[in-house]
MARTI-302535 format. One line per 5 residues: their letters; for each residue x, y, z of C-alpha. Coordinates in steps of 0.25 Angstrom, whole numbers, always signed. Example, Ala and Ser with C-alpha at 12.3 -4.5 7.8 and 13.67 -1.06 7.14 Angstrom:
// MARTI-302535
as) +49 -18 +31 | +55 -4 +29
***
This chain:
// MARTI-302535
xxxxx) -331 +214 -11 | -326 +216 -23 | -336 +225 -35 | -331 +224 -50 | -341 +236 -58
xxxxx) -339 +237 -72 | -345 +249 -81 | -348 +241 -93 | -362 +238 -96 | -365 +223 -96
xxxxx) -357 +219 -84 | -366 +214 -73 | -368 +219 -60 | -363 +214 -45 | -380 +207 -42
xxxxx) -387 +216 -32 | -377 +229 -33 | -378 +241 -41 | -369 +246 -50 | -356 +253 -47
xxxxx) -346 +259 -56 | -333 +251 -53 | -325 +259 -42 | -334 +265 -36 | -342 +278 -43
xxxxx) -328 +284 -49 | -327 +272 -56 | -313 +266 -50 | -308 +251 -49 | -315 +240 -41
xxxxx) -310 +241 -27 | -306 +231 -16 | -312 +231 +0 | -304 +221 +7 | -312 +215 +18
xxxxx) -307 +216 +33 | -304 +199 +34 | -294 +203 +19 | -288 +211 +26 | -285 +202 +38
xxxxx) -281 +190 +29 | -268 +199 +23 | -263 +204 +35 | -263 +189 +41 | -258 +185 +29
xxxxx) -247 +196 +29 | -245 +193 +45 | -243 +177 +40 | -233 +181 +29 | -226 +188 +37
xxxxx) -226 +179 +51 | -222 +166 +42 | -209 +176 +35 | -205 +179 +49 | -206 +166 +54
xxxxx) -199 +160 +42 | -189 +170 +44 | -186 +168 +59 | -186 +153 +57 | -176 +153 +45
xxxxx) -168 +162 +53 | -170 +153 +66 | -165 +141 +57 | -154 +153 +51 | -148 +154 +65
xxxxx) -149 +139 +70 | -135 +137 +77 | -132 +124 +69 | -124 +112 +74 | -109 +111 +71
xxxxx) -110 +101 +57 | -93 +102 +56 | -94 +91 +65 | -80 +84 +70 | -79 +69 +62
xxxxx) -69 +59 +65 | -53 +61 +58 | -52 +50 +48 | -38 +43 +42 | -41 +37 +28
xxxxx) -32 +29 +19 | -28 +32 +4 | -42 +26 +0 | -49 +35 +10 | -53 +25 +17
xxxxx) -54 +26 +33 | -43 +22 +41 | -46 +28 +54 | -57 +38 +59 | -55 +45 +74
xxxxx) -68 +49 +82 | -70 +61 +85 | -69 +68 +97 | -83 +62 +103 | -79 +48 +100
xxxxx) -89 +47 +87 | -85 +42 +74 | -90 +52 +65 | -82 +52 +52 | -85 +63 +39
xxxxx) -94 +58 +29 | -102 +63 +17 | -114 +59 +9 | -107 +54 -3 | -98 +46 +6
xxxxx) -111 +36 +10 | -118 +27 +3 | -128 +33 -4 | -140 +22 -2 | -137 +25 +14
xxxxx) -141 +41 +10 | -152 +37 +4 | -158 +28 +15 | -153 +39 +25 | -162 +48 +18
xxxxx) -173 +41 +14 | -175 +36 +30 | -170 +48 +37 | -176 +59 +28 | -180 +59 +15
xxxxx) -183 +73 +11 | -168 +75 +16 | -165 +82 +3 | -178 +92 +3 | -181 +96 +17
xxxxx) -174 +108 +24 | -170 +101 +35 | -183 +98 +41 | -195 +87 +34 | -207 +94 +38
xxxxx) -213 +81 +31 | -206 +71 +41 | -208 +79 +52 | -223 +81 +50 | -223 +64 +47
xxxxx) -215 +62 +59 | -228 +71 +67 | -238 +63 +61 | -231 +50 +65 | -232 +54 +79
xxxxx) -245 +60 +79 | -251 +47 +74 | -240 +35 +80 | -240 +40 +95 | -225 +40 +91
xxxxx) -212 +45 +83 | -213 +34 +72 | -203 +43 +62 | -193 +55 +65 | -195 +68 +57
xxxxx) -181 +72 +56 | -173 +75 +45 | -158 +71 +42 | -157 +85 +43 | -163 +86 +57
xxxxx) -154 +73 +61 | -142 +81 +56 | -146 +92 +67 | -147 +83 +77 | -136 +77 +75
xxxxx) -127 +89 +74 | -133 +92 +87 | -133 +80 +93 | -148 +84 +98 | -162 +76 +100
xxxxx) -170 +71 +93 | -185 +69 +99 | -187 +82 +107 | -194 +94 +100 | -183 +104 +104
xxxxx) -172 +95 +97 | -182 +93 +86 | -183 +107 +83 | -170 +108 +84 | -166 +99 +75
xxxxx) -176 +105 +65 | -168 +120 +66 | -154 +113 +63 | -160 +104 +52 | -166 +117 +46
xxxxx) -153 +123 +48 | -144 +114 +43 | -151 +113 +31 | -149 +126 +27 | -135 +126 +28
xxxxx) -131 +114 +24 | -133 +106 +12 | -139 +93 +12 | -127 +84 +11 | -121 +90 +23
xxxxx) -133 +89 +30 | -132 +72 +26 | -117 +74 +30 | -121 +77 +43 | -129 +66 +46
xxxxx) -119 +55 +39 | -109 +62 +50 | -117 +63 +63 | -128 +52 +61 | -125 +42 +74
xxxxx) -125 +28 +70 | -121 +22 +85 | -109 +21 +92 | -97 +32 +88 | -102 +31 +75
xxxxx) -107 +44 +71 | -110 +47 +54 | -111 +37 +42 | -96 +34 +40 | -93 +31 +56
xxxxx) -107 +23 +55 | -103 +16 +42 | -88 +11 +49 | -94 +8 +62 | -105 -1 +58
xxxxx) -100 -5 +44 | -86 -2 +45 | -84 +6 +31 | -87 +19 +25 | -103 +22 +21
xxxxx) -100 +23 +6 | -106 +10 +4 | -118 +4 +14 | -126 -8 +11 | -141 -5 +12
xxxxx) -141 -12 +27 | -128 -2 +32 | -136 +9 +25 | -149 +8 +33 | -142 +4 +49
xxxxx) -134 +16 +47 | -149 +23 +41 | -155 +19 +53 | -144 +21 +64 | -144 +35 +67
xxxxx) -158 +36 +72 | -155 +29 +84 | -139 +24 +83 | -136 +17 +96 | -151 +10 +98
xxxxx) -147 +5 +82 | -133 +2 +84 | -133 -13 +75 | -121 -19 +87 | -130 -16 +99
xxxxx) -145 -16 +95 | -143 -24 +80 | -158 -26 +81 | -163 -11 +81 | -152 -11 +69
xxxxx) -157 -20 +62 | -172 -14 +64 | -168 +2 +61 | -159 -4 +47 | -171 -13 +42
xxxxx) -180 -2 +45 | -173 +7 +35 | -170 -3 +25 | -186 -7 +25 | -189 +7 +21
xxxxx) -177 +9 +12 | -183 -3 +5 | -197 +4 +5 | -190 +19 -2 | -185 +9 -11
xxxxx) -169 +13 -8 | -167 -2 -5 | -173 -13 -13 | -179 -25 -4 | -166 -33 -6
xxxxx) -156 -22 +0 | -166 -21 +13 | -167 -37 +15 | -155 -37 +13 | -150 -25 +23
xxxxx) -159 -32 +34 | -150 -43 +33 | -139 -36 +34 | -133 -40 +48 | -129 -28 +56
xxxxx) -117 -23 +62 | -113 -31 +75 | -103 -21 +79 | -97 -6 +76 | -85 -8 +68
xxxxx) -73 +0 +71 | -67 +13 +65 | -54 +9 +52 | -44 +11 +61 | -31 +8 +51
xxxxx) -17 +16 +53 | -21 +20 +66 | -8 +26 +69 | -6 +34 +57 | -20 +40 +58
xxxxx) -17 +44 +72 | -4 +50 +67 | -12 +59 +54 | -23 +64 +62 | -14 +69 +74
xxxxx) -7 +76 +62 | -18 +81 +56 | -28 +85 +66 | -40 +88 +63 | -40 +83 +49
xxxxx) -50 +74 +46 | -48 +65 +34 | -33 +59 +33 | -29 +52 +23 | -19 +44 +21
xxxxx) -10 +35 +12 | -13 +23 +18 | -20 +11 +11 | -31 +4 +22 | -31 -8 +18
xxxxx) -15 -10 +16 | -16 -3 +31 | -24 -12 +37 | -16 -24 +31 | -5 -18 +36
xxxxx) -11 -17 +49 | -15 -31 +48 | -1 -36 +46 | +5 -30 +59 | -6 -35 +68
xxxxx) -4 -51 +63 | +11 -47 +63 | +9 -47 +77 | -2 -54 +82 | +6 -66 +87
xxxxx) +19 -58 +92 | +24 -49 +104 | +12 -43 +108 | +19 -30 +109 | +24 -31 +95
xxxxx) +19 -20 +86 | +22 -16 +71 | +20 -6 +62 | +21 -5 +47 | +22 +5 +37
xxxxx) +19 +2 +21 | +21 +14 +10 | +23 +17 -3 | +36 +21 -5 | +34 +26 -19
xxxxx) +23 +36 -15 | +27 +38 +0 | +12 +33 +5 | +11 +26 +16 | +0 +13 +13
xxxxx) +1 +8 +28 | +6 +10 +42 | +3 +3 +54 | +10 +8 +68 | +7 -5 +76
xxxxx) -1 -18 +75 | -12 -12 +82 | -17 +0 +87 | -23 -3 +99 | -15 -13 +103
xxxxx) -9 -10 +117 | +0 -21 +118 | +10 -17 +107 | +5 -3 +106 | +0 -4 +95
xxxxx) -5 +15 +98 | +11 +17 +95 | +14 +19 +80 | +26 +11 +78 | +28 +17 +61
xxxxx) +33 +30 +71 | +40 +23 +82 | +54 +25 +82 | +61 +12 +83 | +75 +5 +78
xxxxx) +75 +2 +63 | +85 -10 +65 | +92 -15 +51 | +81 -6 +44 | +91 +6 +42
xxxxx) +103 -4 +34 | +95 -1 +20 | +96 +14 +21 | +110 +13 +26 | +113 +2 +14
xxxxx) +106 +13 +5 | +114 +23 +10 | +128 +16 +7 | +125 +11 -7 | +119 +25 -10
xxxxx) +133 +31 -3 | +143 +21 -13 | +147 +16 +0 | +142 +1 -5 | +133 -8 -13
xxxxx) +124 -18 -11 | +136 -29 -15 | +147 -21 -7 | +154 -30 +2 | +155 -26 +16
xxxxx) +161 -30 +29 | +151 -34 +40 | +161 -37 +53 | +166 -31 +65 | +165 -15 +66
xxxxx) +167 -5 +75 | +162 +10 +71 | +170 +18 +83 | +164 +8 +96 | +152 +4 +89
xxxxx) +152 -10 +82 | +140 -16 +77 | +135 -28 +75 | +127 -38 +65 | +115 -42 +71
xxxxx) +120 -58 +72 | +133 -53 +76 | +141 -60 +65 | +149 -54 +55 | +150 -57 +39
xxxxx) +161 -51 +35 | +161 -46 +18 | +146 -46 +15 | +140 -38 +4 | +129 -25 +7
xxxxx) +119 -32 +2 | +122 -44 +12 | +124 -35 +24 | +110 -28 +22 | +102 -42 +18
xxxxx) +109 -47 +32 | +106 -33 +39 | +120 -33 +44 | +125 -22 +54 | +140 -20 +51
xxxxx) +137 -16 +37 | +127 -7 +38 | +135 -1 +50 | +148 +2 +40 | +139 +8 +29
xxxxx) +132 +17 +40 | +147 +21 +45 | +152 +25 +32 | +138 +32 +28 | +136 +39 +41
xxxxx) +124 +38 +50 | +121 +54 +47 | +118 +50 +32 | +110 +37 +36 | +102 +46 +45
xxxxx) +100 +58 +36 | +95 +46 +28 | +84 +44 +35 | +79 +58 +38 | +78 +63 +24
xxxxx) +67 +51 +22 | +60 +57 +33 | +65 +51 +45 | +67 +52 +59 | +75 +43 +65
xxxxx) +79 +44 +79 | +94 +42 +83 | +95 +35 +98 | +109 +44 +101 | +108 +57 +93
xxxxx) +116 +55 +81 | +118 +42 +73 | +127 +32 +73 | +130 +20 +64 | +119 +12 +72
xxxxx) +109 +18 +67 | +110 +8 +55 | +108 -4 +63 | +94 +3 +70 | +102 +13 +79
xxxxx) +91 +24 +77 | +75 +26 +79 | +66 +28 +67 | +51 +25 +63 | +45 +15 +54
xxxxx) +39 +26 +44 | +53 +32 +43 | +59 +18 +40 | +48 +16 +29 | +52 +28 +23
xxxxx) +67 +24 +23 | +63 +12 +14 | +53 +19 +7 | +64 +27 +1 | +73 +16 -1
xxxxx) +60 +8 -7 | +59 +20 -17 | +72 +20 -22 | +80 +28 -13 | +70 +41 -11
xxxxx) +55 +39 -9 | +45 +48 -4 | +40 +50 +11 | +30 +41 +16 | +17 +50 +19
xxxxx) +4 +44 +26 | -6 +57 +23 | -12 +57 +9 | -10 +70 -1 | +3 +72 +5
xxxxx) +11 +75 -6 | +22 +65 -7 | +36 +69 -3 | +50 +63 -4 | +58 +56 +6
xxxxx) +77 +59 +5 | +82 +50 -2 | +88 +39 +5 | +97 +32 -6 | +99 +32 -21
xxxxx) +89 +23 -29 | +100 +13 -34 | +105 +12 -17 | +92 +10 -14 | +88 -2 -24
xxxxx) +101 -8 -19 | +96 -9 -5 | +80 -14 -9 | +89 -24 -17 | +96 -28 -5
xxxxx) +84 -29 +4 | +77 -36 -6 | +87 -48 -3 | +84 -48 +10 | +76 -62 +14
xxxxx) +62 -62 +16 | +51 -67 +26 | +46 -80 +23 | +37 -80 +13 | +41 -68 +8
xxxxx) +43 -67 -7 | +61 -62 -8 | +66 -50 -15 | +52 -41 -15 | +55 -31 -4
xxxxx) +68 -25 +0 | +65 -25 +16 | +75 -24 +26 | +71 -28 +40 | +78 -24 +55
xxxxx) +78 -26 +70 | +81 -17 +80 | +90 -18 +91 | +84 -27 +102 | +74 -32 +92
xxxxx) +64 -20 +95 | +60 -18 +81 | +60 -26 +69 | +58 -20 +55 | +55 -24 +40
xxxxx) +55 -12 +30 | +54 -15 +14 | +48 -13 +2 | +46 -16 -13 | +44 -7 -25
xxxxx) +30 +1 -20 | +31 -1 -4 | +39 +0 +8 | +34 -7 +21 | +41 -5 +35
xxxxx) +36 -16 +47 | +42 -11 +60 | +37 -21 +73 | +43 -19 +87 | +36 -17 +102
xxxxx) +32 -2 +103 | +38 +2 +113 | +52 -2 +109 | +54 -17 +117 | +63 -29 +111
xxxxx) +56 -40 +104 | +64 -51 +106 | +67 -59 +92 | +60 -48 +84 | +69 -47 +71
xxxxx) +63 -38 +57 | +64 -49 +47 | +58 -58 +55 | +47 -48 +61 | +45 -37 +52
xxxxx) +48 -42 +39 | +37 -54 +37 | +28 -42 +40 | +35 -32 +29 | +32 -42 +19
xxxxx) +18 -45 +24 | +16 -32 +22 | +19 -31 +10 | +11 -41 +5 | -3 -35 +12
xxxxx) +2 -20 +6 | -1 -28 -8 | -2 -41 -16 | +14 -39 -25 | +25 -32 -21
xxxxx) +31 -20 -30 | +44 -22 -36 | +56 -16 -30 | +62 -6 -39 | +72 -9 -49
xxxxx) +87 -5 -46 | +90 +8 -53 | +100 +11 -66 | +112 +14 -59 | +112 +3 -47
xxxxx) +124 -5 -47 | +119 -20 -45 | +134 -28 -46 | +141 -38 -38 | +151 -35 -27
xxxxx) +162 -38 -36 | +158 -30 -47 | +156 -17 -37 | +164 -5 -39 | +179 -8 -30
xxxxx) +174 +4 -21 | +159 -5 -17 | +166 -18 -16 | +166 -18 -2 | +164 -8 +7
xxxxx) +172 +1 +13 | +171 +15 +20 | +175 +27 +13 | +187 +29 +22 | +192 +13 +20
xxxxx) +204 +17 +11 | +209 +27 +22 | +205 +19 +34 | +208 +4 +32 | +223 -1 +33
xxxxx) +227 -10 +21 | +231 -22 +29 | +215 -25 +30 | +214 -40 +36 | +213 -50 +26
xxxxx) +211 -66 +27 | +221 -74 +20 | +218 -86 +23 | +210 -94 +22 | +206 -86 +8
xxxxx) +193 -82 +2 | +186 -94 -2 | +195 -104 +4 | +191 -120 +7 | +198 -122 +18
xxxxx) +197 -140 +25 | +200 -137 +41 | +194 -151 +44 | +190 -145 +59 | +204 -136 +59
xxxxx) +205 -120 +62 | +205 -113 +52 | +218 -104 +49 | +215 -89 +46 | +227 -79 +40
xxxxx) +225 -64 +39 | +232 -54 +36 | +232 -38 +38 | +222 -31 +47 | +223 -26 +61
xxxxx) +224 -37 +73 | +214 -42 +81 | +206 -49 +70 | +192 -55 +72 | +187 -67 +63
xxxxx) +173 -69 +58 | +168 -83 +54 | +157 -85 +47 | +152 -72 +54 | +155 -73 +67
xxxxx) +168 -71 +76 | +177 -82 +79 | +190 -74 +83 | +193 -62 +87 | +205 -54 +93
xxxxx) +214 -62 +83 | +228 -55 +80 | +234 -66 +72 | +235 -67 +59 | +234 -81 +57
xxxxx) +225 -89 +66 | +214 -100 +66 | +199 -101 +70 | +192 -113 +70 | +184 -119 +58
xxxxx) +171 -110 +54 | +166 -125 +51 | +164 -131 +37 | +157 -125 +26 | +160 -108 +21
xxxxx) +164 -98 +30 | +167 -86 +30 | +179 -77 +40 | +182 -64 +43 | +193 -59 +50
xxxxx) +191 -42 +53 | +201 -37 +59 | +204 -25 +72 | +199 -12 +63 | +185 -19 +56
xxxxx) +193 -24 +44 | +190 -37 +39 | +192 -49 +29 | +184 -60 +24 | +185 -77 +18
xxxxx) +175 -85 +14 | +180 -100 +15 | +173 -114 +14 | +179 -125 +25 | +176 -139 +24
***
């Protein structure tokens, strides 16, 4: 007890004591005597202070040295187009689709309805809710039974990440440690992440986006309320809820959230009738799987990279892919395709299909056939053609000799057989002739033709080792992608860059195949050329070819933006009987123009210095053409037809008709019309029987290759 004495007079007394002097008799300062239980009560207190700081110490260093999950977990490679949209995705190594995703990639309104259902104090907890858990108790204690779980997102994330239980007490406090955890090392956002990655919505699908494709079949950026609330309520039990086996417990656990998204006023009364209308989905749609080959291709080159973009456009791929499968559909059923379409102004590749379809075992359709190796047919005379203008060796309106040859035992052929004498370039390439091209490849060199190639980039295969003049009838191997590239730079002018499929690569240029005026001349010539039915004329400079034994058929053109190379054939290498290019490939080249876009580009305009005259009006020297070596090699008693004469009317009534030549070297062979009618002739003067009524045309070539030619009328 406690005394307080004062010395001044006037203060009362403490009732039933005397007076003392304050202090004591030396007059000192009031004094304090603890009692015994005072003293008790500070030393519990200082024990309880001291117990709860070592307990909270030990336990913030029990939840300091919790052995966390790994949360660098592996998510599936995806290939994405030039609007980062999906292509394709791969599983990863457990079968599961489980694609990247952050927050701000999902609808917002799904956020919200994920937090307000799951866990609303998401954002102000610390990883555990000792208010839900303490609701969660009470619920139990007074129902007999769980009515509402007390776990946190946070909690969810941890068991995910673990792959642990959820009702056993063990795994409960287990979950609480890793909650508490992960909480301190890691921000909120990435705790959300963590869930939109690993939350299991049934099936293979694991995360939001996986969710979002296999039930929707899109991205989660925009989810009606409906979509929102299924995907909500999935996770909680995702194969019991699966909308294409148990549609009813679907339906109930999604109106269940949307009643009480309604009753926290997130959805207004409208948007939850209406989401509990909203039919489910029957079935789980399947992963993009566009440009199957070329994503293969990318992500072996780029292992473990997980996001690859590339220049392609989806929907001009699909299309494209669309086009090959109807092309067809009603053909061989070993027939495949492929198609490439690129930019050849920017190098981008827009599309590439390497078959029909890719799981398609009976033209196997696995084999990418823009890589294959195969026979370009006639696809190689405008490089040649482009090569001899660009050389001074001839010009479109040169005249040229297509007849008999032999180049040292070997003596091609026109693929009819017949022969037609004095034609100009530009009517041998519109007629895809043989001999032509043949003399120009000759006097070029295949070495030059060939270098041609490599410096865009290609990688053509030669059968016998070294080239030979064959290989400007199809006598070497080379892909669909390298052929695009050769008309990509004859597209661009004579040079263009190379073709490139990955995007932010740094465009690069391709050698330069020609000169800009030698290669207007040859998109000039092959805009000539006739076109499918229905096809508009003089749009797209295209050529088309065959290969030998009809095992490939080719159409490869473009306009004054694009170039677009069809290839169809068996894969592995067979005959199709009656396959030709311009009646196969080309209908599809210019289908596929018109699905690439709605008008076609102009072709470029011919440059300053072209030379666009007559074949009279040519310089003397690209009148007609001759090797370099002519003047040295040819004799000057060259055979010549003298009669009948050029443009002669001749009435045989039925009678031979009489031929007189003179020069050249015996034995003679004479052409009507294009085709042999006498061969082995050593006179100079003999008669054939009557080509029939109407105009003709006759060519007499002699024993060395030289020839000589009349045009008549005989009535």
């Amino acid at each position: 007890m406690i005394r307080w004495h004062k010395k001044t007079e006037g203060i009362a007394r403490p009732r039933g004591g005397e007076y003392r002097p304050p202090g004591g008799a030396d007059g000192r300062c009031p004094t304090y005597r603890p009692g015994k239980w005072q003293k008790w009560s500070a030393l519990v207190l200082a024990v309880l202070i001291a117990v709860t700081f070592a307990a909270y110490r030990a336990f913030d260093t029990w939840i300091d040295r919790t052995n966390l999950p790994l949360t660098l977990t592996e998510t599936s490679t995806e290939v994405r187009d030039r609007q980062d949209k999906l292509l394709r995705a791969y599983p990863v190594g457990t079968g599961l689709w489980r694609l990247a995703v952050q927050p701000q990639d999902v609808d917002p309104r799904f956020l919200d309805m994920l937090l307000r259902y799951e866990d609303k104090r998401f954002r102000s907890h610390a990883g555990v809710d000792p208010i839900a858990l303490l609701r969660a108790a009470g619920q139990v204690l007074w129902n007999g039974r769980t009515v509402s779980g007390g776990s946190t997102l946070t909690m969810q994330v941890a068991r995910l990440l673990e792959d642990g239980t959820t009702g056993r007490w063990a795994g409960k406090l287990r979950q609480m440690r890793v909650a508490l955890a992960l909480e301190r090392r890691l921000s909120k956002d990435e705790i959300l992440t963590l869930y939109l990655t690993h939350a299991p919505y049934g099936g293979a699908a694991e995360g939001i986006r996986a969710a979002t494709y296999s039930w929707f079949g899109k991205e989660p950026k925009r989810l009606t309320p409906a979509e929102a609330a299924l995907l909500v309520a999935l996770p909680q039990s995702p194969e019991r809820r699966r909308p294409d086996r148990f549609p009813q417990a679907a339906s109930d656990a999604r109106d269940r959230v949307l009643k009480r998204m309604e009753a926290q006023g997130i959805l207004s009364a409208e948007q939850a009738a209406a989401g509990r209308q909203t039919v489910l989905p029957y079935k789980m749609a399947a992963f993009p799987r566009l440009a199957p080959h070329l994503s293969d291709r990318v992500a072996a080159q780029h292992p473990g990279k997980r996001q690859l973009r590339l220049t392609l456009d989806g929907a001009v791929q699909s299309r494209m892919e669309t086009l090959l499968g109807e092309a067809v559909r009603s053909s061989d059923p070993r027939l495949s395709a492929a198609l490439i379409a690129a930019d050849h102004q920017t190098g981008e590749v827009l599309a590439m299909v390497g078959s029909p379809g890719y799981s398609d075992t009976s033209r196997r359709g696995f084999v990418d056939m823009t890589q294959a190796i195969r026979s370009p047919g006639s696809t190689l005379k405008p490089l040649i053609y482009g090569l001899a203008f660009d050389q001074g060796l001839a010009h479109p309106e040169t005249l040229i000799h297509d007849g008999p040859v032999n180049f040292a035992g070997y003596a091609p052929q026109n693929f009819d057989g017949e022969f037609r004498g004095d034609i100009t370039v530009r009517e041998a390439l519109h007629l895809s002739l043989n001999i032509p091209v043949v003399k120009l490849t000759q006097e070029l060199g295949p070495a030059r033709v060939m270098a041609s190639l490599r410096a865009v980039g290609a990688k053509p295969e030669l059968p016998g080792g070294a080239p030979g003049l064959a290989l400007s009838l199809g006598g070497l191997g080379i892909s669909l992608q390298d052929m695009v590239q050769l008309y990509a730079g004859l597209a661009a002018g004579g040079q263009g860059p190379r073709l490139r499929v990955m995007q932010g690569e740094a465009p690069q240029p391709a050698g330069r195949l020609a000169s800009p005026e030698a290669a207007w001349q040859v998109a000039d010539i092959l805009r000539g050329l006739p076109v499918p039915a229905g096809a508009r004329a003089g749009t797209i400079a295209y050529k088309t070819g065959t290969s030998y034994g009809h095992r490939d058929a080719w159409a490869i053109g473009w306009d004054g933006r694009h170039v677009i190379g069809v290839w169809m054939g068996r894969a592995d290498g067979t005959p199709v009987p009656g396959i030709f290019g311009g009646d196969l490939a080309a209908p599809v080249l210019f289908e596929a123009f018109g699905r690439l876009k709605p008008a076609l580009d102009p072709l470029l305009p011919p440059p300053p210095a072209t030379l666009i005259v007559s074949s009279a009006e040519l310089p003397r020297p690209l009148q007609r053409f001759r090797p370099r070596d002519a003047a040295f090699s040819e004799p000057a008693d060259a055979p010549e037809l003298i009669f009948p004469p050029e443009g002669a009317r001749l009435e045989l009534a039925g009678a031979d008709l009489t031929l007189k030549l003179r020069g050249g070297t015996a034995p003679f062979l004479v052409l009507a019309n294009g085709l042999p009618v006498l061969s082995g002739q050593r006179r100079r003067e003999f008669s054939l029987p009557s080509p029939g009524p109407g105009f003709s045309s006759l060519v007499i070539v002699d024993g060395t290759g030289r020839s000589d030619r009349v045009n008549l009328r005989i009535d």
